[in-house]
C-alpha positions in Angstrom: 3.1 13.2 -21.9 3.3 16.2 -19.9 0.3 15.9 -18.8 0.9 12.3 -17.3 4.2 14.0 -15.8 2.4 16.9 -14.1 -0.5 14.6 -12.8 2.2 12.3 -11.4 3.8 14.9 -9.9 0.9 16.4 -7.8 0.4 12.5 -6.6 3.9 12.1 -5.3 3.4 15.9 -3.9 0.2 14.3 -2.3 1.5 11.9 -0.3 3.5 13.5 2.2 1.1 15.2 3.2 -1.0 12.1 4.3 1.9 10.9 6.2 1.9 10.7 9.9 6.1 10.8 11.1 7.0 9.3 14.3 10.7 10.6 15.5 12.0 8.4 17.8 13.6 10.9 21.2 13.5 7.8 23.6 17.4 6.1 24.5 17.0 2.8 22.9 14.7 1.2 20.0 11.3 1.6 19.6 9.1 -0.5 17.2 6.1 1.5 16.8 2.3 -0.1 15.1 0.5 2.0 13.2 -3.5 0.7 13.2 -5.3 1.5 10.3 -8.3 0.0 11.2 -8.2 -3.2 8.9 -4.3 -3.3 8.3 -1.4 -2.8 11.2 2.4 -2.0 9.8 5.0 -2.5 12.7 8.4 -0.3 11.9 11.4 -0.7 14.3 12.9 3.0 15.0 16.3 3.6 15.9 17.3 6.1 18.6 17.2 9.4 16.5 15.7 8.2 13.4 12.2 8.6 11.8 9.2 6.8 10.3 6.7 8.1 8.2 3.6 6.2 7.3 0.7 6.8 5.3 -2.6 7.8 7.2 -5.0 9.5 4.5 -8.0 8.7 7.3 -6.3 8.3 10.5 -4.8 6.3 12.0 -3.5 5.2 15.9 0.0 5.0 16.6 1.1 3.0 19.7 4.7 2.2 21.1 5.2 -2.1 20.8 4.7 -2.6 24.7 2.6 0.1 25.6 -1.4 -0.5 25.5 -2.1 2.8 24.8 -2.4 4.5 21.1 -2.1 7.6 19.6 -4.9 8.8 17.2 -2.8 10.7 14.3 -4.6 12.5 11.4 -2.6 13.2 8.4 0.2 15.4 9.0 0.8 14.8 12.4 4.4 14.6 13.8 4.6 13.0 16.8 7.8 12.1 19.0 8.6 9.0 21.0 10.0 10.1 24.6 9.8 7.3 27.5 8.1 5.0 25.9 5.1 7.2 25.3 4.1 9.0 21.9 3.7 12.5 21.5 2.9 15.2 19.4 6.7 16.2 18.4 7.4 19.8 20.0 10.5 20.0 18.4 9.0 20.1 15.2 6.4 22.0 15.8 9.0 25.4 16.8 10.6 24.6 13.7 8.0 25.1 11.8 6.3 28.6 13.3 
């Protein structure tokens, strides 16, 4: 039983670490595609809020309306700002 519990554990720990988060900086709603090659997930973002999605092997991120994509690795935090995605330099003094 604790075994189970400790190996389920390190699995949750796992996953945010796979994640790719998208803040959204821009001054209206964003919905934001994440292409994973053989699957796409669309998430609407609210001015201020986040996303995080699951990217264990990459992924591109692109702004609904925008041809261009983003290619994220695991880990990446990027930030939405006039319509174009980013990696997030807010986040990134935060965490030096």
């Amino acid at each position: 039983m604790l075994r189970s519990l400790i190996l389920a554990a390190g699995v949750l720990a796992a996953i945010p670490a796979s994640a790719v988060t998208v803040h959204n900086r821009d001054t209206e709603t964003r919905e934001v595609t994440f292409d994973k090659g053989t699957e796409e997930t669309l998430h609407e973002i609210a001015v201020g809020a986040s996303v995080r999605e699951s990217c264990p092997t990459g992924c591109a991120v692109r702004v609904v309306g925008r041809g261009h994509d983003f290619m994220a690795e695991e880990g990446d935090v990027l930030a939405i700002a006039e319509m174009t995605i980013r990696r997030d330099p807010e986040s990134a003094s935060v965490a030096d």
